[in-house]
C-alpha positions in Angstrom: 149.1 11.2 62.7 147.2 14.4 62.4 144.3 12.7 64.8 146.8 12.3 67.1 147.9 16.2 66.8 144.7 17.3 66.7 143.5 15.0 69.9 146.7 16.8 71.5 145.7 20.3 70.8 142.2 20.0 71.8 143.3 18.3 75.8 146.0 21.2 75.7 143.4 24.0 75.1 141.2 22.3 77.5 143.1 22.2 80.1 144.5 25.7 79.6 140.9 27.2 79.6 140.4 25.1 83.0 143.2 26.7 84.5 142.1 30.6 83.2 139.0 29.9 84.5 139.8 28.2 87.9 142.5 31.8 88.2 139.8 33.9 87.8 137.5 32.3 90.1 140.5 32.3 93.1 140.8 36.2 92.5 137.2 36.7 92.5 136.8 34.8 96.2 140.1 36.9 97.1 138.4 40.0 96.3 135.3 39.3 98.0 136.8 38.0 101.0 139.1 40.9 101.2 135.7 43.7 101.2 134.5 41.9 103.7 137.8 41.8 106.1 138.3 45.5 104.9 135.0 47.0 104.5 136.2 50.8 105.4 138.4 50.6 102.3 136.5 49.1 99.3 133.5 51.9 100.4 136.3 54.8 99.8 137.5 53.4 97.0 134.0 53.5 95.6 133.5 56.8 96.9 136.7 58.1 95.2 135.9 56.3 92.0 132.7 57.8 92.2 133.6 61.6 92.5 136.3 61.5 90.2 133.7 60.3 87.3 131.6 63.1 88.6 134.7 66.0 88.5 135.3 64.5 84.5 131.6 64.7 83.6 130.4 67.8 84.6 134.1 70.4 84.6 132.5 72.1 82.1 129.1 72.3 83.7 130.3 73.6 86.7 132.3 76.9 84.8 129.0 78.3 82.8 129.7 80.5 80.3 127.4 82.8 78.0 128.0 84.3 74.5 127.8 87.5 73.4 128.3 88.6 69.6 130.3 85.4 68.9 132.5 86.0 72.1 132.4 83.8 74.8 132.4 85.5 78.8 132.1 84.2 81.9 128.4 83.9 82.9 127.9 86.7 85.2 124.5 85.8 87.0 123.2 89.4 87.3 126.3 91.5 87.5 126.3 94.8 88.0 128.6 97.6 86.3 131.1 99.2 88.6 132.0 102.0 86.0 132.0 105.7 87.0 131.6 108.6 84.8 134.2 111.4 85.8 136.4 113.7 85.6 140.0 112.5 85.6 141.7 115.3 86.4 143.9 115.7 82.9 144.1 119.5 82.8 144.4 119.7 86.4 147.6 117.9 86.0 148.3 119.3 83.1 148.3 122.8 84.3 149.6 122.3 88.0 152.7 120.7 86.4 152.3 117.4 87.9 152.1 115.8 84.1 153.9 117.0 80.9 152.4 117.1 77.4 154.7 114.4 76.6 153.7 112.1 79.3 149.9 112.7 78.5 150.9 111.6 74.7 152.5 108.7 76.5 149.7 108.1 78.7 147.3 107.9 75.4 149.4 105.3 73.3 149.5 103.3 76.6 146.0 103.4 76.6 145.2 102.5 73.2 147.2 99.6 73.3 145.2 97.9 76.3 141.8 99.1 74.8 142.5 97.5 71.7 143.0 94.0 73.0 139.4 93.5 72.8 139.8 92.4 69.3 141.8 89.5 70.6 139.6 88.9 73.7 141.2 89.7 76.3 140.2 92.5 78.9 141.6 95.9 78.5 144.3 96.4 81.6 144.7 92.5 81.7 146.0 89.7 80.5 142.8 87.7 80.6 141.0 86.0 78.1 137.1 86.5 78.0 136.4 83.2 79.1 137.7 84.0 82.6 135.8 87.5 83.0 132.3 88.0 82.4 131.1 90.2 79.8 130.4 93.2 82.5 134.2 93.4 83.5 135.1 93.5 80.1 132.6 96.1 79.1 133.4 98.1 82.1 137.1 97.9 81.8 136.3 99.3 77.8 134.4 102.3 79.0 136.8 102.7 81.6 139.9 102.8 78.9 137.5 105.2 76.4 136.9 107.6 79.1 141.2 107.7 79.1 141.0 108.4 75.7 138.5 110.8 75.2 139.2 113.0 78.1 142.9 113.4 77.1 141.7 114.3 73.3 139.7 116.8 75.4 142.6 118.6 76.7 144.7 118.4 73.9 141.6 119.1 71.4 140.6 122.7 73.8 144.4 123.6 73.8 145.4 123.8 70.3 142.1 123.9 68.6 141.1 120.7 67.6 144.0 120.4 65.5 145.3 116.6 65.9 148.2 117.8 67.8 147.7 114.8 70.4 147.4 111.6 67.7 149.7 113.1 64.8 152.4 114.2 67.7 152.1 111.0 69.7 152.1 108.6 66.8 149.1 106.5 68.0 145.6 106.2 66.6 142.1 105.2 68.5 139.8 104.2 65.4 137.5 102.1 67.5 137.9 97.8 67.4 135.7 95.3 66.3 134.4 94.5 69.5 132.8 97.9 70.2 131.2 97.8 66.8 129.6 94.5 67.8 128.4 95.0 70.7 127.4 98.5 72.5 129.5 100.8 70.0 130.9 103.6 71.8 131.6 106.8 70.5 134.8 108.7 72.5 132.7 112.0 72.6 130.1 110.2 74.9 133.1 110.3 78.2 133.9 114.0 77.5 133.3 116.3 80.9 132.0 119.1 80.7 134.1 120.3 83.4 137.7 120.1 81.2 136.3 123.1 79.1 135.0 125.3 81.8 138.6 124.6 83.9 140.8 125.1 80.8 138.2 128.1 79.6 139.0 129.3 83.3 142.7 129.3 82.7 142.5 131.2 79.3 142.6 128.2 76.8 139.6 127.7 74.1 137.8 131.0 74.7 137.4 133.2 71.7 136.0 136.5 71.8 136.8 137.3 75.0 139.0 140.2 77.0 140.2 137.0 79.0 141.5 135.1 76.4 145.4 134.3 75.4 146.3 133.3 71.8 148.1 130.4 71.5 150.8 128.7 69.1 153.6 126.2 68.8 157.0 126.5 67.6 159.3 124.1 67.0 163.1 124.5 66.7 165.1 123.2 63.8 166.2 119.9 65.5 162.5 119.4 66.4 163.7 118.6 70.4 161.6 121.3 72.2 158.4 122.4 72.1 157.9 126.7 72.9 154.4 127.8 73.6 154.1 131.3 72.8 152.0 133.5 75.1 150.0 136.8 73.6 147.4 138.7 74.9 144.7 140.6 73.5 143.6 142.4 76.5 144.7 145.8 75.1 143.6 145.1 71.1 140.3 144.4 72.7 140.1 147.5 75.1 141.1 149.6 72.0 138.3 148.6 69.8 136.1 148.9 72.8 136.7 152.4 73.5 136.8 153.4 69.5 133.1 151.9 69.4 132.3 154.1 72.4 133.4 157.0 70.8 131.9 156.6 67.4 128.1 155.3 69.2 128.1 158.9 71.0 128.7 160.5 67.9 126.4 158.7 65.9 123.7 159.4 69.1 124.3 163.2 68.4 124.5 163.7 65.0 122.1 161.1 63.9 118.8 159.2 64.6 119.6 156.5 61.7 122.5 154.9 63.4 121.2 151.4 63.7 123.6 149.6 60.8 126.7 151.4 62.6 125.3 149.6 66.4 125.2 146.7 64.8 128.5 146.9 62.9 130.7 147.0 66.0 128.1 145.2 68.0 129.6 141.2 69.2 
């Protein structure tokens, strides 16, 4: 009895592997008879077929990328910086009344904020990540955001003295990031202009020792809701001490040939 089942299986199987193959062999003379009735279409199908395995293998070859201090950029194949060292007009502003000391304060946090993305790489200004930029855009767009920040210390810094009027008063803090530290480490003092002092110095603020000059302070009310600069010159002090040095040099010329030590006391 099991001869018998076993004889069954074996002719069943048989015959079932005759009929695969004899399917197989129909679709393969199908196909081929097809290419050659339709020759135009089996060579773009192998042309598509083709391209797309090329478009999968090399998407990552094509976008070449380079790294810089662990951060990845955007090859830039000989890139070259677009920065500008300048004068950005703060104190013009300032003093013409187009800006307000509050809006410069506003100005700085704003700033601080973008440069400060570099630490999550993205470029300062955008929302894009490094890998879309290359690293000259990014280190452009730093310098670009420190020269913000430095100039506006600058006015703020020749105004009141150096006091930390513009960081304690706006409630934002540039202490550097990461980044710079890794890579070309900028210091804020290298986007100062020269220019800022001699303007304000023109207009009376940061010059000591001098006829010109116009002492300045801030008052605050109670409430702490406006500021009052207080205005006061020392034109007339100055001319008063000048003219009481005049006096006692001609008597000392007179009455004396040992007046060096009184020259030099009253000298500046």
């Amino acid at each position: 009895m099991n001869n018998k089942t076993n004889i069954c299986n074996l002719i069943f199987g048989i015959i079932m592997g005759l009929i695969a193959i004899f399917n197989i062999f129909e679709w393969t003379n199908f196909i081929i008879k097809y290419s050659k009735q339709n020759p135009k279409v089996s060579k773009v199908k192998k042309i598509k077929k083709k391209t797309n395995k090329h478009n999968n293998n090399n998407t990552e070859n094509d976008i070449e990328y380079e790294i810089k201090s662990g951060y990845k950029y955007k090859k830039s194949n000989g890139e070259n910086s677009a920065f500008t060292p300048r004068n950005l007009g703060y104190a013009e502003s300032l003093l013409n009344n187009q800006v307000s000391y509050d809006s410069l304060r506003e100005e700085y946090c704003r700033t601080v904020n973008e440069i400060v993305k570099v630490d999550n790489g993205i470029m300062p200004g955008t929302t894009k990540p490094f890998e879309e930029v290359t690293y000259t855009q990014v280190d452009d767009a730093y310098r670009e955001h420190l020269q913000r920040i430095a100039q506006i210390r600058q006015v703020f810094d020749t105004i009141y003295g150096n006091d930390n009027d513009l960081e304690n008063g706006a409630g934002c803090h540039y202490t550097g990031t990461h980044w710079n530290n890794a890579n070309s480490q900028y210091k804020a003092k290298q986007f100062y202009d020269r220019s800022i002092i001699k303007y304000l110095n023109n207009h009376g603020y940061g010059i000591k020792n001098n006829a010109s000059s116009t002492l300045k302070r801030k008052e605050k009310n109670p409430n702490n809701e406006k500021e009052i600069e207080i205005e006061r010159t020392i034109d007339e002090t100055i001319n008063e001490i000048d003219g009481t040095t005049n006096q006692i040099d001609q008597t000392q010329n007179n009455n004396s040939t040992n007046s060096d030590e009184s020259d030099d006391e009253y000298s500046e």
